[in-house]
C-alpha atoms as one frame of an Amber mdcrd trajectory, in Angstrom:
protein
  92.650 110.951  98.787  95.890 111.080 100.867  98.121 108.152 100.214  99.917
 108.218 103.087  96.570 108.169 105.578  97.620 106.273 108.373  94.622 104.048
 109.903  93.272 105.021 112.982  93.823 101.708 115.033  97.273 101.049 114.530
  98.727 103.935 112.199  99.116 101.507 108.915  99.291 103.663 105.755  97.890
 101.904 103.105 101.720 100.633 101.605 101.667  99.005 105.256  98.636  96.886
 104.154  99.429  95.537 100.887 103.009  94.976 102.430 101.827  92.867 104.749
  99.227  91.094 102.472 102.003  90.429  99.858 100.310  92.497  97.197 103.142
  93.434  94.787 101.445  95.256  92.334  99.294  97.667  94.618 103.020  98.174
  96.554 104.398  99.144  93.076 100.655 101.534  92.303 101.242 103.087  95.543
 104.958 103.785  95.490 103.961 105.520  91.796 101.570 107.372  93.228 103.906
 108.804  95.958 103.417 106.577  99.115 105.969 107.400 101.723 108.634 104.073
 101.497 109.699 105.126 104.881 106.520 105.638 106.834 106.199 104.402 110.388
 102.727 102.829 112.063 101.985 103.054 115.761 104.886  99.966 116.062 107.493
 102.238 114.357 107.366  99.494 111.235 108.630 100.072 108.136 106.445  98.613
 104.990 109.887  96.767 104.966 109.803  95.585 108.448 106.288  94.918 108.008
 107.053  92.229 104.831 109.908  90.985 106.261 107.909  89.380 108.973 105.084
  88.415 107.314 107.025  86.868 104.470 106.416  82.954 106.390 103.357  80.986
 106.560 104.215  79.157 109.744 101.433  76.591 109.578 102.429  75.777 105.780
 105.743  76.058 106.616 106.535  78.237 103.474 107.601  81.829 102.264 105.507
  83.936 100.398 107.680  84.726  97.107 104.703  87.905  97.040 106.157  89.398
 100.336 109.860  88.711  98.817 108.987  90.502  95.554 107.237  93.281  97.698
 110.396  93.935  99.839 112.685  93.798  96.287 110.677  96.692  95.164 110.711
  98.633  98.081 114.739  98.187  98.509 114.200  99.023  94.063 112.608 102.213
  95.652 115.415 102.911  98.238 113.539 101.458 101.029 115.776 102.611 104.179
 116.675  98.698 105.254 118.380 100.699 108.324 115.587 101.819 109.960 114.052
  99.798 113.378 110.518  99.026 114.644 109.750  99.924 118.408 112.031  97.120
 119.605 114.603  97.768 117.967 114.682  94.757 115.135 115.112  95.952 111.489
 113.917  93.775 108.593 116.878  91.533 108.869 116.508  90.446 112.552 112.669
  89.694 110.982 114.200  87.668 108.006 116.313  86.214 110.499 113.323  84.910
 113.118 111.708  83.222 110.238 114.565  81.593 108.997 114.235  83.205 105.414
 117.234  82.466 103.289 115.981  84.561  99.963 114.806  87.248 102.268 117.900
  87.172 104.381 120.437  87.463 101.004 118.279  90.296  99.811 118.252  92.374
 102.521 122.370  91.344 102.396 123.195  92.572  99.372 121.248  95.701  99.748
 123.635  96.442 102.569 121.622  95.387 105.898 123.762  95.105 108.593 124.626
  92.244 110.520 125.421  93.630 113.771 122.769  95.785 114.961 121.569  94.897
 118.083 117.956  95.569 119.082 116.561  96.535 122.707 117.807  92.718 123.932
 121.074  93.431 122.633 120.555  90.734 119.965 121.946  90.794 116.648 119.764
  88.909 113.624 122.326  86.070 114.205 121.101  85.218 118.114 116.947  85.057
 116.416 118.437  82.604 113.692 120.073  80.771 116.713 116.891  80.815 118.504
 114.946  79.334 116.161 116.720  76.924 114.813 115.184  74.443 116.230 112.119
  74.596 115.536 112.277  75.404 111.926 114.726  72.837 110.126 112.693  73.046
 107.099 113.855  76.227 106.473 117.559  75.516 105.756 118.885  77.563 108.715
 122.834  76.336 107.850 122.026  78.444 104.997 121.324  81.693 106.732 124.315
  81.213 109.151 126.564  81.128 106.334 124.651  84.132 104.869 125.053  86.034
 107.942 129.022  84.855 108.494 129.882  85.658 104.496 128.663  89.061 105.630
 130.069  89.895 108.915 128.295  88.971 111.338 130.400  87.516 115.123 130.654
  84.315 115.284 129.187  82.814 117.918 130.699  80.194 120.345 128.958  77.779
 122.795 130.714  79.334 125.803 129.209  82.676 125.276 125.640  81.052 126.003
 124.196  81.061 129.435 122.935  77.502 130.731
């Protein structure tokens, strides 16, 4: 069987799945049985990309610590945090729209970059602005200083558009 089989409806290798399932230990199987870390689907996601945004359950209003252990191996396994889905937005502008703090330090450390700007010419900092709002549970003062501690612009009220 070929690992790396994309599916036919939206090109999702099988890593794809259990990355976006949270499924740690079938992301560790496949990655030892020589899944591609890098492979894109018909969105030009990453397995990466792909757990980054599914890491929040927006109606329970948590994180999945399953989708944060699945991106810590992949980055383990030299996941390329770098790389951008069809818009543009790597894993941390995805970390970033949900507001995840663990997620967002992560991809930090591992060297994500904090100024990349995606086909909006947004950086992760302008999703964390724009949903601020409406997640407060999430600790977003928490992922601005994240993002500041690591280089990211800051941002003044006069730069926004009324």
């Amino acid at each position: 069987a070929n690992i790396n089989k994309p599916s036919e409806e939206n090109q999702d290798t099988p890593l794809h799945t259990v990355a976006r399932y949270g499924i740690p230990e079938l992301v560790a199987f496949y990655i030892a049985h020589g899944a591609d870390i890098n492979a894109v689907n018909g969105y030009m996601e990453t397995p990466l990309i792909t757990a980054a945004f599914w890491a929040m359950d927006i109606r329970e209003r948590t994180y999945n610590s399953d989708h944060h252990l699945v991106c810590r191996i992949l980055l383990d396994h030299n996941a390329n945090l770098h790389l951008y889905e069809e818009d543009k937005k790597t894993a941390l502008h995805k970390a970033c729209w949900n507001c995840d703090h663990v997620l967002i330090q992560m991809l930090l450390e591992a060297g994500a970059k904090t100024n990349t700007m995606d086909v909006n010419g947004c950086a992760p900092l302008q999703y964390l602005l724009k949903v601020t709002q409406i997640r407060p549970w999430a600790i977003p003062e928490r992922c601005y200083q994240l993002l500041l501690n690591y280089g990211a612009p800051r941002v003044y009220p006069p730069q926004f558009h009324k």
